[in-house]
C-alpha positions in Angstrom: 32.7 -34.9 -5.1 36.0 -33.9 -3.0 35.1 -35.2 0.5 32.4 -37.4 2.1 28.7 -36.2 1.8 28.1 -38.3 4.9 27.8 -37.3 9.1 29.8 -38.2 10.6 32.7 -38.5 8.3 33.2 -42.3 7.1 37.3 -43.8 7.4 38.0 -44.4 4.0 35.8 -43.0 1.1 36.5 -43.0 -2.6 34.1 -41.6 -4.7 33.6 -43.0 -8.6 31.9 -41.9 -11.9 28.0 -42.3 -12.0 25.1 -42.8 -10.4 23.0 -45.6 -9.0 18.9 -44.7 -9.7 16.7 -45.5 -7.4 13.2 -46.3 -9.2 9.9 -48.4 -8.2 11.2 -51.7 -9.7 14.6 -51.3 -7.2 14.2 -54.4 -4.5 15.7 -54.6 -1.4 17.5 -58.2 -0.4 18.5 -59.4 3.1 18.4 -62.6 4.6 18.1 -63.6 8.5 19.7 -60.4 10.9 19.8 -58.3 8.1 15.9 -58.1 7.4 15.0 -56.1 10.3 17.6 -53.5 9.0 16.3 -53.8 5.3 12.8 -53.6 6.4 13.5 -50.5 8.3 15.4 -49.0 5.2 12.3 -49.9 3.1 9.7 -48.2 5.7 12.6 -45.2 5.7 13.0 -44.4 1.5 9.1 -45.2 0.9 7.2 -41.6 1.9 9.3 -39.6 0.0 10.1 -41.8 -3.3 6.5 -43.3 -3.1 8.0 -46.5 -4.4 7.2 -49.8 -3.4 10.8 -51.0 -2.6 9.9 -54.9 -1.3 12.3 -56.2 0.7 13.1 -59.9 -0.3 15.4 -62.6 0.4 19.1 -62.4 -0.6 18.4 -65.3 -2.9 15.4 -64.6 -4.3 16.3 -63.9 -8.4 15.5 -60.4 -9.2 14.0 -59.2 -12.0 16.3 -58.2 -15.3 16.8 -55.1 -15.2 15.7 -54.1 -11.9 18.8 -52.1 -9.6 18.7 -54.1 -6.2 20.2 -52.8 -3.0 21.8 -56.3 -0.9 22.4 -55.7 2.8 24.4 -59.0 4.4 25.9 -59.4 7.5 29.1 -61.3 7.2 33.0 -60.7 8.0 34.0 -56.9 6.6 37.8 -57.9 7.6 38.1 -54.2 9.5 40.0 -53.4 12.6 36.8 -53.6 14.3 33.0 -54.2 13.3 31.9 -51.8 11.0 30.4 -51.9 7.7 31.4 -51.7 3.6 29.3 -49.5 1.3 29.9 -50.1 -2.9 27.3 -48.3 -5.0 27.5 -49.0 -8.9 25.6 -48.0 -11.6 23.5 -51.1 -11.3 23.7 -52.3 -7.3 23.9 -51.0 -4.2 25.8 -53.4 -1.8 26.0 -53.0 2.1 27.9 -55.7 4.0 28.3 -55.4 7.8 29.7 -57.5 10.7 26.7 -57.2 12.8 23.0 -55.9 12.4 24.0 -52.7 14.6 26.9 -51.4 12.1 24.8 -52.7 9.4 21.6 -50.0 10.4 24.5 -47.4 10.7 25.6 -48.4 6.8 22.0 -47.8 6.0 22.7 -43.9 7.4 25.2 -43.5 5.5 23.3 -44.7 2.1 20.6 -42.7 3.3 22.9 -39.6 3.5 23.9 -40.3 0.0 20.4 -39.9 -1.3 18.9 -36.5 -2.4 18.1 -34.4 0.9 14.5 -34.9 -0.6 14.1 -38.4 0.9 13.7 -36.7 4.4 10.7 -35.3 3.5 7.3 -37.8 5.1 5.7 -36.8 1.5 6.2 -37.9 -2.0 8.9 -35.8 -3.6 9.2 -35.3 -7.4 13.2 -35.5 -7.8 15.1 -38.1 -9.4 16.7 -40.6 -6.3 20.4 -40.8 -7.8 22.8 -42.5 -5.4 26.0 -41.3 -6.7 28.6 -44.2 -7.4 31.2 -44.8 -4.1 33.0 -47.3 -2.1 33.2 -46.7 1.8 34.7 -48.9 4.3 33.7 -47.5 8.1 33.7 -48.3 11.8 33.7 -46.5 14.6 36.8 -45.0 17.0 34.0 -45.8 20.1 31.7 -48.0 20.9 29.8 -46.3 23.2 28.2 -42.5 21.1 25.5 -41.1 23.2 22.9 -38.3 23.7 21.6 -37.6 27.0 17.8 -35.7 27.6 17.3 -34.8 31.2 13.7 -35.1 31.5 13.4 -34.2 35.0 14.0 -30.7 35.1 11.0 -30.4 32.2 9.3 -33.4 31.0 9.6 -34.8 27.2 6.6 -37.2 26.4 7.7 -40.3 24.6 6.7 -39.5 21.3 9.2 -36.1 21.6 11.6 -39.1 22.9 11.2 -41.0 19.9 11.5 -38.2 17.7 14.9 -37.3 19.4 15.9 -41.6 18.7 15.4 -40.7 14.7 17.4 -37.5 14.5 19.9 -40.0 16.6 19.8 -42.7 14.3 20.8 -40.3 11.6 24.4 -39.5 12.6 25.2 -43.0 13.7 24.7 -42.3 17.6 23.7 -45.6 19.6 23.1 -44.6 23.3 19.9 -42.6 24.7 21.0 -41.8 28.3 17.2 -40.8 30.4 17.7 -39.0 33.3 15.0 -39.8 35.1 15.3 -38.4 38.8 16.1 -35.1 40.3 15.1 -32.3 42.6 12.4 -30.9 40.3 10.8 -34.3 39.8 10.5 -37.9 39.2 9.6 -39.4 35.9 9.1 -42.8 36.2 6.3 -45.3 37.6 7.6 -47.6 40.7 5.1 -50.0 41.6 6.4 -50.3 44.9 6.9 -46.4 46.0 3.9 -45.1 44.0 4.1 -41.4 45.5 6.9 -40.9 43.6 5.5 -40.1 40.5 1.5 -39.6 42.1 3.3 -36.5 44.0 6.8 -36.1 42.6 6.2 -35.7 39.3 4.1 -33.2 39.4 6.4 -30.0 39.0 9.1 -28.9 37.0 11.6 -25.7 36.7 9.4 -22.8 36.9 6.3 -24.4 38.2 5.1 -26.1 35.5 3.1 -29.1 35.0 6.1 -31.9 35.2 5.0 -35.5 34.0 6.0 -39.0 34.4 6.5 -42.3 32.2 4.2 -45.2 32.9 5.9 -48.7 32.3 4.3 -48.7 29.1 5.4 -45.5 27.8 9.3 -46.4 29.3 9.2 -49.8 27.3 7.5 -47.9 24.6 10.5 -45.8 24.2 12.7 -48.8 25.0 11.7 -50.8 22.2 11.2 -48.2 19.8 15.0 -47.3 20.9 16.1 -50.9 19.9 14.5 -50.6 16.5 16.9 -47.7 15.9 20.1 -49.7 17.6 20.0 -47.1 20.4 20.5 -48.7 23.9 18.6 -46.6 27.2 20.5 -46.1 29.9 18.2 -44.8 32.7 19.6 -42.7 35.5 18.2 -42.6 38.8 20.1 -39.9 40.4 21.3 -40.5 44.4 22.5 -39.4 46.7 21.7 -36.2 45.6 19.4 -34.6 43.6 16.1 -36.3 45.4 13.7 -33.7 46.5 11.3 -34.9 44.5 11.5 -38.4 46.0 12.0 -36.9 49.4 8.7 -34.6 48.9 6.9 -38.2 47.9 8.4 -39.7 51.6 9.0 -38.0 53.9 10.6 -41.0 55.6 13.6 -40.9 53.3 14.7 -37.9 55.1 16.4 -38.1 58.5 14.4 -36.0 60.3 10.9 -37.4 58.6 9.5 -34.1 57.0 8.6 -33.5 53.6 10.6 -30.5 52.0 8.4 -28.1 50.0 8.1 -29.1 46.6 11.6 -27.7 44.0 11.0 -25.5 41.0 14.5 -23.8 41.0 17.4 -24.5 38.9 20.0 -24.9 42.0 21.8 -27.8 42.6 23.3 -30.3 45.5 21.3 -28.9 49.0 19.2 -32.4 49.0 20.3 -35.9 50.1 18.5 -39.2 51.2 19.2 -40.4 54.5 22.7 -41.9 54.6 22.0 -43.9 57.9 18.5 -45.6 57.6 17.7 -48.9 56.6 14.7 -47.9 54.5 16.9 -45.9 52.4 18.9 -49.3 51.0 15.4 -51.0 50.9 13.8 -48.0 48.4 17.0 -48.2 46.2 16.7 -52.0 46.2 12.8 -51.7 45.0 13.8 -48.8 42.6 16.7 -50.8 40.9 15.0 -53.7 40.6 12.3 -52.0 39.1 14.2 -50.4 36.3 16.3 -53.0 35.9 13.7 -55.3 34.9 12.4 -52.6 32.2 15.7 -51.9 30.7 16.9 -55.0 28.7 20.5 -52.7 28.1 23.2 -53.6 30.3 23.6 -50.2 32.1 22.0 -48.5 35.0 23.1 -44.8 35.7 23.3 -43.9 39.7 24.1 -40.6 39.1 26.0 -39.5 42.3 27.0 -36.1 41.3 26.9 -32.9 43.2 25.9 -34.3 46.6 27.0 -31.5 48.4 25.0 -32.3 51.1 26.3 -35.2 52.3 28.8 -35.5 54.3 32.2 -37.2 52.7 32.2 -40.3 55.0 28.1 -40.6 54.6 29.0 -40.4 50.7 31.5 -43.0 50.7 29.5 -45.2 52.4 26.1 -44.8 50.8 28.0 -45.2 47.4 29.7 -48.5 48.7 26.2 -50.2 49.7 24.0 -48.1 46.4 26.7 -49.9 43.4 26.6 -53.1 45.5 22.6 -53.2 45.3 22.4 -51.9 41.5 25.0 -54.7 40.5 23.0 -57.1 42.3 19.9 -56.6 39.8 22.5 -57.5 37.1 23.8 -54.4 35.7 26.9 -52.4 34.6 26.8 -49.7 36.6 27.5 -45.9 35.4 28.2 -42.5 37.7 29.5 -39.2 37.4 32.8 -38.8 37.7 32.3 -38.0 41.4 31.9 -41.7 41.9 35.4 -42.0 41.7 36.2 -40.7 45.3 35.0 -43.9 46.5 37.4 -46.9 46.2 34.4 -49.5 46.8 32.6 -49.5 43.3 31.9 -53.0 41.7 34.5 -53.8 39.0 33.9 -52.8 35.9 32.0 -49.2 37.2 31.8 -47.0 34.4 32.5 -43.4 35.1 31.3 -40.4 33.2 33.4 -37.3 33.1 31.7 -33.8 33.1 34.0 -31.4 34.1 36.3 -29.5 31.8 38.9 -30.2 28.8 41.1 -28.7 30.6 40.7 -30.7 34.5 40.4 -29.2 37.7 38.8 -29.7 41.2 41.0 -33.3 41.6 38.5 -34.6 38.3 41.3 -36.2 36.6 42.5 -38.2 40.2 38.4 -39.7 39.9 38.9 -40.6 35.9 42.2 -42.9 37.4 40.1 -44.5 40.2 37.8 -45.9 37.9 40.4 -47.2 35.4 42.5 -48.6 38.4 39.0 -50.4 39.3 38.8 -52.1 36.1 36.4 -49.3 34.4 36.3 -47.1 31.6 35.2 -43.4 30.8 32.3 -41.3 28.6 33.6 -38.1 28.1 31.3 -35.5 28.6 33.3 -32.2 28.9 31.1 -29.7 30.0 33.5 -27.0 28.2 32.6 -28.6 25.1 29.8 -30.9 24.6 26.9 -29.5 26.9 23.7 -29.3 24.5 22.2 -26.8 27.2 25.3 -24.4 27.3 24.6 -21.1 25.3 25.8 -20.8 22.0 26.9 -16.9 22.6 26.0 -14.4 25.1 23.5 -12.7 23.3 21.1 -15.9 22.9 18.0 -16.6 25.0 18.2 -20.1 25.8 20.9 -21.8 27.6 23.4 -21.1 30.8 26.9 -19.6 30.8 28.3 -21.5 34.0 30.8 -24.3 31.6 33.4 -21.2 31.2 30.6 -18.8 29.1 28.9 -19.7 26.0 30.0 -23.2 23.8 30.4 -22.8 20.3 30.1 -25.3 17.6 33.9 -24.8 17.1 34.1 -25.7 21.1 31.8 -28.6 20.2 34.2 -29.7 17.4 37.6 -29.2 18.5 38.7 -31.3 21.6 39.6 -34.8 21.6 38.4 -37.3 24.1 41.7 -39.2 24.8 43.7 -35.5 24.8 42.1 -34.5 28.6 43.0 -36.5 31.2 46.8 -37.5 31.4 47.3 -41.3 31.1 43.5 -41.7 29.8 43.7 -42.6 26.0 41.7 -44.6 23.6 41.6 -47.9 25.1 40.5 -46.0 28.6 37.4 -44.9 27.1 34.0 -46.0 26.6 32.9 -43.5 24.2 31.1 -40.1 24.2 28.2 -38.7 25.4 26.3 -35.0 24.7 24.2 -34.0 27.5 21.3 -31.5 27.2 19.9 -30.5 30.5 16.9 -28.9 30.2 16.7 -26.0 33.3 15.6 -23.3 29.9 14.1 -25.4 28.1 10.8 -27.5 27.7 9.4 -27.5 23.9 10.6 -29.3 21.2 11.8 -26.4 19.1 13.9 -24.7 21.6 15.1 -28.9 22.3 16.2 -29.2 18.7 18.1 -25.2 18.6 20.2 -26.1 21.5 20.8 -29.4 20.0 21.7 -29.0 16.3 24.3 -28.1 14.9 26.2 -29.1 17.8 25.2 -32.6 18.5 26.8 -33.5 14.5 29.6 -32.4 16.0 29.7 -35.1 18.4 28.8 -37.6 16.8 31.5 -37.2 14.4 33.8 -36.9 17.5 32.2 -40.1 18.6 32.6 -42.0 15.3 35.3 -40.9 13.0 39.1 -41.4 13.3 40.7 -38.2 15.3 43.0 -38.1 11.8 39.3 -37.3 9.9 38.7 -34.4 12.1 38.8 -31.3 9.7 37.1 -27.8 11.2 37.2 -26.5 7.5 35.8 -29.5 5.7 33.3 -30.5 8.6 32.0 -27.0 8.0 31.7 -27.3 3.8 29.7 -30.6 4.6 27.7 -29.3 7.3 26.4 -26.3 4.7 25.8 -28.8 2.0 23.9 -30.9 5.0 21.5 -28.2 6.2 18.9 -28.6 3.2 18.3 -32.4 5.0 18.1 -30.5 8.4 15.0 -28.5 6.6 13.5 -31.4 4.4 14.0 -33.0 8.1 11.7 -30.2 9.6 14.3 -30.8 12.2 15.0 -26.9 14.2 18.3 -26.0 14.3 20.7 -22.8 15.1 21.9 -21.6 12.0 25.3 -20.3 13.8 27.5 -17.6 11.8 30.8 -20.1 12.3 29.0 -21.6 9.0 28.5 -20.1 5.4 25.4 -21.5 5.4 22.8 -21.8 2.1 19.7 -19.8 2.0 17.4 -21.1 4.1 14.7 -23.0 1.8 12.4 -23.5 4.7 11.4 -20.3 6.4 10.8 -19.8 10.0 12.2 -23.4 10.7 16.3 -22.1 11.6 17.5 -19.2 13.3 20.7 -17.2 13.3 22.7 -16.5 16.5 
């Protein structure tokens, strides 16, 4: 073993001589914040192994003889919270600072096993663990995935499918967007027509969909099980036909627009000058807010093309004041930054290129001189949605043609805006808008292999960041990808094995 059989790629790894067997006497120990973890590492190696694998406290004695895997949370004495992974012949021990790095240790033991243990049914293959040491943390705190559900709706169970294949590469933050033009996707108590009309289309007239508060908490709290934080986005200014279709009254001249199935962006905008608009965000933020125990809330404010520059200034100015009022860290596109009136602290979220233009990188400093921080989301690079080359079906050319899982790898986060480096930035976040797309299949083709990519981006030290040997390990990977039933774009940058699970990849 020359490099790290793990996604993404650990800081330090050293591998030994042997294996650690994992059989049906093995127990799993963890006392206090490390039993939810252990439990869910239990409930994770028990369909394929078919082992019992109780999970017990750290000092219950074991039986002789029996190999025991110890999860603790205590001081790792790393540069930051992380975790420290030591498999011996006879013990598996994970140590972590907190019960967050500690679930992303568990991935990386996971990732150790057989590809087998993916698999929902008892496999017949011997579980060796081979003997390692890995010390890890990540390079940001913040690694995200975002699923626009508004242009076509994803039910929470496809949600919390996406949260799993998350969990896997060490990725903490589902961002929801939640609102657009083609429809709203959430229950307000308080504006009910929003989703009882709104969220009845989608992007080429389909059915559309909403969340109730029960499914939204559903996916909430499954979410937290996984360490993933949601971070809703109610997109405004812009972006609001659907809400404007729902009432009428949110528009200055009172009249409902027609219903939006197109893909085109930034010709709608709530009334900058009425009183009832501040009152609907107020009820709307409050609202989510009280569903979302993260700390973020998303106003979206892109593209608002629309609105006037002064009426955008000013509806921004009275919009943050309002969502920090419900007791929030507020997040916006990077547009957000034209206005010099955001609550301290505003997090911005930068989509344009790796290379800046259109004044992007003046809007990255205005919310670092405003006490803020970044997620890099380069369109250029790490857009889910972009095609992968010209010829494919799915996807949209506009980030500078197709993005390639090279594009997706190489580019560093604190390498695009001048002055903006490590300590300016949040984390990372991959995107997948979803104006072609609306099944799970095509979902998981746009989003794999490209989304690995990121999340090693997201996690690993830039010095780890290896386009040859991220591409050996992302060969060796795909037989988890197919044990995974997981569908993914089998793209010719990588000598990929043959493919052991017909029908399930494709080949760009």
């Amino acid at each position: 073993m020359t490099t790290a059989p793990v996604m993404p790629a650990p800081v330090h790894f050293s591998a030994g001589t042997g294996h650690y067997a994992l059989t049906d006497t093995t127990v799993i120990q963890a006392t206090g914040s490390a039993q939810p973890v252990a439990e869910y590492l239990a409930e994770l190696l028990r369909p394929a192994t078919g082992f019992p694998l109780p999970v017990a406290a750290a000092d219950t004695p074991a039986t002789p003889g029996s190999p025991t895997i110890e999860l603790t949370i205590g001081d790792t004495a790393q540069p930051t919270p992380g975790y420290l992974l030591s498999v011996t012949e006879t013990r598996i021990e994970l140590r972590a600072d907190d019960a967050a790095q500690l679930f992303a240790g568990v991935q990386s033991l996971r990732q150790l096993l057989p590809h087998a243990i993916e698999h929902h049914t008892v496999q017949d293959v011997d579980w060796l663990v081979p003997c390692v040491d890995i010390s890890d943390y990540p390079r940001f705190s913040y690694r995200g995935a975002m699923l626009d559900v508004a242009r076509h709706f994803f039910d929470a169970t496809t949600v919390k499918r996406y949260l799993d294949q998350m969990a896997l590469l060490k990725l903490n933050v589902l961002h929801l967007h939640l609102t657009d033009d083609q429809g709203w996707r959430i229950h307000i108590d308080s504006w009910p027509n929003l989703t009882a009309l709104g969220a009845t289309t989608a992007v080429g007239g389909g059915a559309g969909g909403f969340y109730t508060k029960a499914d939204y908490t559903e996916i909430v709290e499954y979410a937290a099980s996984r360490s993933i934080t949601v971070v809703p986005e109610i997109d405004v200014p812009g972006h609001t036909n659907a809400a404007l279709a729902a009432y009428p009254e949110l528009n200055c001249d009172d009249s409902a627009p027609a219903p939006y199935t197109g893909i085109e962006v930034g010709f709608s905008s709530l009334c900058i000058s009425k009183e009832l608009t501040y009152q609907f965000l107020d009820d709307v933020f409050r609202e989510i807010s009280e569903l979302t125990p993260g700390p973020y809330l998303h106003l979206g404010g892109d593209e608002s093309l629309a609105t006037s520059d002064e009426d955008y200034l000013e509806f921004i100015r009275r919009a943050t004041a309002i969502a920090a009022s419900h007791g929030k860290t507020l997040i916006g596109w990077h547009e957000m930054g034209r206005s010099r009136d955001l609550p301290a602290g505003t997090i911005g979220q930068y989509w344009s290129y790796v290379t800046p233009r259109d004044d992007a990188d003046t809007r990255v400093a205005s919310f670092i001189e405003q006490g803020g921080q970044m997620i890099m989301s380069p369109a250029d690079a790490i857009y889910l949605d972009m095609k992968y080359a010209g010829d494919e079906k799915l996807g949209l050319e506009w980030a500078d043609g197709p993005t390639t899982l090279n594009d997706a790898y190489n580019w560093d986060p604190a390498a695009i805006v001048s002055g903006v480096s490590d300590e300016h930035i949040l984390g990372i976040e991959a995107p997948l808008w979803t104006e072609t797309i609306d099944n799970v299949r095509d979902l998981e083709y746009m989003v794999f292999p490209r989304i690995i990519a990121a999340a090693e981006i997201a996690w690993s030290p830039r010095t780890a960041h290896d386009w040859a040997d991220f591409t050996r390990r992302l060969a060796d990977w795909s037989p988890r990808l197919d044990a995974a039933e997981i569908t993914y774009n089998r793209v010719k940058e990588v000598s990929w094995p043959e493919v052991s699970r017909p029908g399930m990849s494709s080949t760009s």
